[in-house]
mmCIF file as gemmi writes it, N, C-alpha and C atoms, coordinates in Angstrom:
data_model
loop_
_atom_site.group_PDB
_atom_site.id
_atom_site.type_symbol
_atom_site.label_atom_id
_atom_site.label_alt_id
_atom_site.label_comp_id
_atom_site.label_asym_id
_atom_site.label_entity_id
_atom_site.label_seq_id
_atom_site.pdbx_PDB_ins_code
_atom_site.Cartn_x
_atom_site.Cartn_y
_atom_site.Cartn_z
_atom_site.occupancy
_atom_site.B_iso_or_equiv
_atom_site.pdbx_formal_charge
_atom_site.auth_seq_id
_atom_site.auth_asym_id
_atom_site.pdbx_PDB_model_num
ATOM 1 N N . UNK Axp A 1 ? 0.117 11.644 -14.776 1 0 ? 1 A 1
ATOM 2 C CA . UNK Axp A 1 ? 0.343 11.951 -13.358 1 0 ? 1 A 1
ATOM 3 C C . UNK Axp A 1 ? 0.744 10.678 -12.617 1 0 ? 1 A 1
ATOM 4 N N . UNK Axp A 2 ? 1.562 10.664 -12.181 1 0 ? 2 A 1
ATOM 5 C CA . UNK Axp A 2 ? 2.258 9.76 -11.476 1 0 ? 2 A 1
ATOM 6 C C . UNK Axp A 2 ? 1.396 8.884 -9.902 1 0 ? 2 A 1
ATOM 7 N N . UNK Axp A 3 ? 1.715 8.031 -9.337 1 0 ? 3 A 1
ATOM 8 C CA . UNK Axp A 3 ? 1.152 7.88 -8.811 1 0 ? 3 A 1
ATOM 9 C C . UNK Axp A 3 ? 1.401 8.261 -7.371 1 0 ? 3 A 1
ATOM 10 N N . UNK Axp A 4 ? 2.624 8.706 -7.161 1 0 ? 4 A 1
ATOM 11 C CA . UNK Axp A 4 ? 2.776 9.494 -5.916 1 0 ? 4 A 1
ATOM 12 C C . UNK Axp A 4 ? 2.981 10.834 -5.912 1 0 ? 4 A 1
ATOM 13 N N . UNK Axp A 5 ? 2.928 11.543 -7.156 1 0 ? 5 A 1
ATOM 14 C CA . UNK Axp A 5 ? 2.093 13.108 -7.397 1 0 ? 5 A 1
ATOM 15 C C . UNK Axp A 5 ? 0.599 13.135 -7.053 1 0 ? 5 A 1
ATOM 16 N N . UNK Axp A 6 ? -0.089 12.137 -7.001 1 0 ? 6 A 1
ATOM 17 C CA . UNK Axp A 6 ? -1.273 11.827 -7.073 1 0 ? 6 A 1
ATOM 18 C C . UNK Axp A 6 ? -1.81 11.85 -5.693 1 0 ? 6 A 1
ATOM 19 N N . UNK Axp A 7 ? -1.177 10.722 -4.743 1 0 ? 7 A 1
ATOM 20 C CA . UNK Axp A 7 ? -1.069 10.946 -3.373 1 0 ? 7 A 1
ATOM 21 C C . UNK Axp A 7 ? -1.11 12.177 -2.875 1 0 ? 7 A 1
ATOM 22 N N . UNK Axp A 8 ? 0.15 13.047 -3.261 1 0 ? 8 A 1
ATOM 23 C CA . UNK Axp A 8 ? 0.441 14.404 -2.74 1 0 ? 8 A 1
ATOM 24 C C . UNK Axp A 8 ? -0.258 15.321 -2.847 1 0 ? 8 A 1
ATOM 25 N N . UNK Axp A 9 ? -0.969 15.912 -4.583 1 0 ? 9 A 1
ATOM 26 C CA . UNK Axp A 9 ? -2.008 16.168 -4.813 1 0 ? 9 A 1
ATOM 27 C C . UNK Axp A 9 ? -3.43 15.645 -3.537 1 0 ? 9 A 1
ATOM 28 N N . UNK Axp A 10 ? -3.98 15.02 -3.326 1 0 ? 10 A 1
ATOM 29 C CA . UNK Axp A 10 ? -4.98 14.436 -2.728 1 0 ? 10 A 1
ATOM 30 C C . UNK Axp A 10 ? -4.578 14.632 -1.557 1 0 ? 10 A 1
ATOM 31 N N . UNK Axp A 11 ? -3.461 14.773 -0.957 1 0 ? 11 A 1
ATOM 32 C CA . UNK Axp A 11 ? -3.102 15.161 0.965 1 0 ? 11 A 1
ATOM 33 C C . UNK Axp A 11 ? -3.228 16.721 0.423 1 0 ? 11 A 1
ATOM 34 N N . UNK Axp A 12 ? -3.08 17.057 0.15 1 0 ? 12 A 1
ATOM 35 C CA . UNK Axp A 12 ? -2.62 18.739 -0.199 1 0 ? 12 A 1
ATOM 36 C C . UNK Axp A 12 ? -4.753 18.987 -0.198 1 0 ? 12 A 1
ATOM 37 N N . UNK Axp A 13 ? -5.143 18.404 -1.024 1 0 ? 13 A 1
ATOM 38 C CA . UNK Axp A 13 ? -6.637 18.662 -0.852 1 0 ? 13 A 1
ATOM 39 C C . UNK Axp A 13 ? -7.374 18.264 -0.392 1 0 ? 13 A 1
ATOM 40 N N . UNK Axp A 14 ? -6.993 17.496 0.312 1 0 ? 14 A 1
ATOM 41 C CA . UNK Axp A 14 ? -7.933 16.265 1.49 1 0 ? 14 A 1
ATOM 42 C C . UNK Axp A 14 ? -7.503 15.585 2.326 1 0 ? 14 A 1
ATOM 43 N N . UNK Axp A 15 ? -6.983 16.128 3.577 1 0 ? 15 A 1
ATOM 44 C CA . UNK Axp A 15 ? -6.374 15.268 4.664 1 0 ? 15 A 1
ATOM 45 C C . UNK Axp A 15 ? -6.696 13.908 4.542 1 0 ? 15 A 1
ATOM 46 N N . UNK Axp A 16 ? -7.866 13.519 4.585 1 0 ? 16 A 1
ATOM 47 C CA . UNK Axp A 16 ? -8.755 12.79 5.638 1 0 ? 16 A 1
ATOM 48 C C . UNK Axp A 16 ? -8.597 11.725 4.148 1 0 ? 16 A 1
ATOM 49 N N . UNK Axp A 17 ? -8.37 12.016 3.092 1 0 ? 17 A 1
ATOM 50 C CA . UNK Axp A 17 ? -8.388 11.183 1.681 1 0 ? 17 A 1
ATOM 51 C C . UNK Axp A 17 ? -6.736 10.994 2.209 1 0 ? 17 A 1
ATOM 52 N N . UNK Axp A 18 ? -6.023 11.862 2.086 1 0 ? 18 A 1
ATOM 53 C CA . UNK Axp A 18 ? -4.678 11.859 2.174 1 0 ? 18 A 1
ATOM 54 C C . UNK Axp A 18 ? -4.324 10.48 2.749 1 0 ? 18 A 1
ATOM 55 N N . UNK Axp A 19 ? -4.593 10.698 4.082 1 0 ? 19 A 1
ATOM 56 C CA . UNK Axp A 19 ? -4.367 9.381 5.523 1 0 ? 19 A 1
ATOM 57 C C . UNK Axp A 19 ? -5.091 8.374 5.076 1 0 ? 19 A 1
ATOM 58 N N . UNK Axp A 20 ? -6.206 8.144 4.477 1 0 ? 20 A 1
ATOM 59 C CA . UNK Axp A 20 ? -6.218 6.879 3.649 1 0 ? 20 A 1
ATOM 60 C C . UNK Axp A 20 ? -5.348 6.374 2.763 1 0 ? 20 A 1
ATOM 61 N N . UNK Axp A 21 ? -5.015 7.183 2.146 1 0 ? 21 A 1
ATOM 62 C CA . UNK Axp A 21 ? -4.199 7.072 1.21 1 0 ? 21 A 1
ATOM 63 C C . UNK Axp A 21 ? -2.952 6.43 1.385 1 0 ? 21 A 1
ATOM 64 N N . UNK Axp A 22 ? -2.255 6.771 2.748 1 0 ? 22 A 1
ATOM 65 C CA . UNK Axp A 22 ? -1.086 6.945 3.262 1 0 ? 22 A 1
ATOM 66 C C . UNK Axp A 22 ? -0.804 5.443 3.865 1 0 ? 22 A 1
ATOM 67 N N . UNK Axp A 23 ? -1.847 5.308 4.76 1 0 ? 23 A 1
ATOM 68 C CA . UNK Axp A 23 ? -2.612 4.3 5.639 1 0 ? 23 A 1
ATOM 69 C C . UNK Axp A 23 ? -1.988 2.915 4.443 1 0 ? 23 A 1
ATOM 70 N N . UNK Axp A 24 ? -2.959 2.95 3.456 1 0 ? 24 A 1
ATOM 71 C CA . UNK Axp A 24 ? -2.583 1.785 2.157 1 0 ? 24 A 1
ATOM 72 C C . UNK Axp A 24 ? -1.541 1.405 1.754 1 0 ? 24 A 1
ATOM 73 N N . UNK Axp A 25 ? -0.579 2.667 1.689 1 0 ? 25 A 1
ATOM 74 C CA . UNK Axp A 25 ? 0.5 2.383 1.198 1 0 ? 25 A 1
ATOM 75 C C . UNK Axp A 25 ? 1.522 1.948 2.561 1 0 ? 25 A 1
ATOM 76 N N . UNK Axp A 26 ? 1.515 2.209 3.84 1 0 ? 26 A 1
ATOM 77 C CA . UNK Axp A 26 ? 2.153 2.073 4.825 1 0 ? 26 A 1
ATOM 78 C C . UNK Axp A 26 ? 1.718 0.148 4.919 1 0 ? 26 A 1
ATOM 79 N N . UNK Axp A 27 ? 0.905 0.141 4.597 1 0 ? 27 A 1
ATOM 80 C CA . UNK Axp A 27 ? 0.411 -1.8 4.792 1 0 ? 27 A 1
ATOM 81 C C . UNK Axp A 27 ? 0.989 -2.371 3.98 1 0 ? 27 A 1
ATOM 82 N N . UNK Axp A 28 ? 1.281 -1.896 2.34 1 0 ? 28 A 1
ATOM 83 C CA . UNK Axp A 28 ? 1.644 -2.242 1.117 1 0 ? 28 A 1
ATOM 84 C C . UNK Axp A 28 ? 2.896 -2.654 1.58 1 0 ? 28 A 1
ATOM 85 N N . UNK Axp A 29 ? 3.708 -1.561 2.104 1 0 ? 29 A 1
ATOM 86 C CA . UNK Axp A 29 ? 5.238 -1.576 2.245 1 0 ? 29 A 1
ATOM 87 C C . UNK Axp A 29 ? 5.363 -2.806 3.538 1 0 ? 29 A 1
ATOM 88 N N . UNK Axp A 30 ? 4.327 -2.564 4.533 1 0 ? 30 A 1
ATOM 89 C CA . UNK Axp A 30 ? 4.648 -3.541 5.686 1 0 ? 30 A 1
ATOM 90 C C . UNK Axp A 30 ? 4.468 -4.938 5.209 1 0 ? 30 A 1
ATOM 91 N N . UNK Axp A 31 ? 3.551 -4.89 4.303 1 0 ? 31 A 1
ATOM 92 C CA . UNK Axp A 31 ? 3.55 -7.278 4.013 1 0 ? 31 A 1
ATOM 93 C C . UNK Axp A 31 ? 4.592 -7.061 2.787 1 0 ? 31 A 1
ATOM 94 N N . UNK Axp A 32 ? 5.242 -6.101 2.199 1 0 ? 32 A 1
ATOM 95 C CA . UNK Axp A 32 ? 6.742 -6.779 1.613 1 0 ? 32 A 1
ATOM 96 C C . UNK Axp A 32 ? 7.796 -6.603 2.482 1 0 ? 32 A 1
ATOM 97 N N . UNK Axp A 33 ? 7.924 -5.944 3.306 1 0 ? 33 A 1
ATOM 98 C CA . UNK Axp A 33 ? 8.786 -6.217 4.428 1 0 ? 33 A 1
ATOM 99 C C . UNK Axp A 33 ? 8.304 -7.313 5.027 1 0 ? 33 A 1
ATOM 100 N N . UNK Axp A 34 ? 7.393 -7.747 5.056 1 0 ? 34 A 1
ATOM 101 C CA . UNK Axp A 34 ? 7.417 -9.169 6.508 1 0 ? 34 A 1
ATOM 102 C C . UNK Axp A 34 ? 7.638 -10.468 5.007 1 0 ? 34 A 1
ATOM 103 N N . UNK Axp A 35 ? 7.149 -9.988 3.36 1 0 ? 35 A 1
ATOM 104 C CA . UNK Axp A 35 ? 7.65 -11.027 2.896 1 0 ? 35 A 1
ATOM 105 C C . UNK Axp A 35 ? 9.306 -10.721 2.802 1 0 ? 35 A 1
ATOM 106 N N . UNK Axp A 36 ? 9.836 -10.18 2.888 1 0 ? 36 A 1
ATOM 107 C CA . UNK Axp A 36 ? 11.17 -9.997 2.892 1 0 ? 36 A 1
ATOM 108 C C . UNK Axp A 36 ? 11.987 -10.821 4.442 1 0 ? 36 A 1
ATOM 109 N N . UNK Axp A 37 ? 11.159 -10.879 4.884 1 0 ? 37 A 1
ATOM 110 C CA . UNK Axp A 37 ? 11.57 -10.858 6.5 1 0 ? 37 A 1
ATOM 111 C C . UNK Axp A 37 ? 11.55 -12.661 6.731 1 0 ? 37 A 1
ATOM 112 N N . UNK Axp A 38 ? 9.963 -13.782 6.216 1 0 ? 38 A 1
ATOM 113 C CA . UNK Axp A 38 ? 9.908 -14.613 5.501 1 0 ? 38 A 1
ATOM 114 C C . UNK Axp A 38 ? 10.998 -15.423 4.723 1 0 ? 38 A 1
ATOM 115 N N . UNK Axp A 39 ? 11.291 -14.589 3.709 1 0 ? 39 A 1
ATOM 116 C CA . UNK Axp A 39 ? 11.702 -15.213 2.784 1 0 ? 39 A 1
ATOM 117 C C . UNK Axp A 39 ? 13.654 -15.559 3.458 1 0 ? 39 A 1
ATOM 118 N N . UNK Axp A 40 ? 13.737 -14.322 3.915 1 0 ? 40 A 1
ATOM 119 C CA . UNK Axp A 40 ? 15.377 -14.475 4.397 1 0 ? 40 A 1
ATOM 120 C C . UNK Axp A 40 ? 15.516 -15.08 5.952 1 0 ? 40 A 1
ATOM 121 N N . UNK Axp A 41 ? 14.535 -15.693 6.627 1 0 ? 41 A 1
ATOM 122 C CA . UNK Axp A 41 ? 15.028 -16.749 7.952 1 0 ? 41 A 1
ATOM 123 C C . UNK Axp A 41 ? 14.256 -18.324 7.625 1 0 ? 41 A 1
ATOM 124 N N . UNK Axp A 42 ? 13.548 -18.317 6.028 1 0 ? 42 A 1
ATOM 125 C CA . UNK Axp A 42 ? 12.681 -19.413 5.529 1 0 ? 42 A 1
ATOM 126 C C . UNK Axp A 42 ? 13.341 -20.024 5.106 1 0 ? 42 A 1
């Protein structure tokens, strides 16, 4: 099971797990965007 079947699975049966879930990965993506962001005016 994949790991964003996994996510989906877990929103589908648990909001409140879901939005954690979601929450993590929305931060994940935001500090490689700001290292992206970093790296190209550094």
């Amino acid at each position: 099971m994949c790991e964003l079947c996994l996510i989906s699975f877990l929103i589908q049966n648990n909001a409140a797990w879901g939005q954690l879930m979601f929450a993590l990965l929305a931060e994940r993506i935001l500090c490689l965007l700001q290292d992206c962001i970093y790296k190209g005016f550094g």
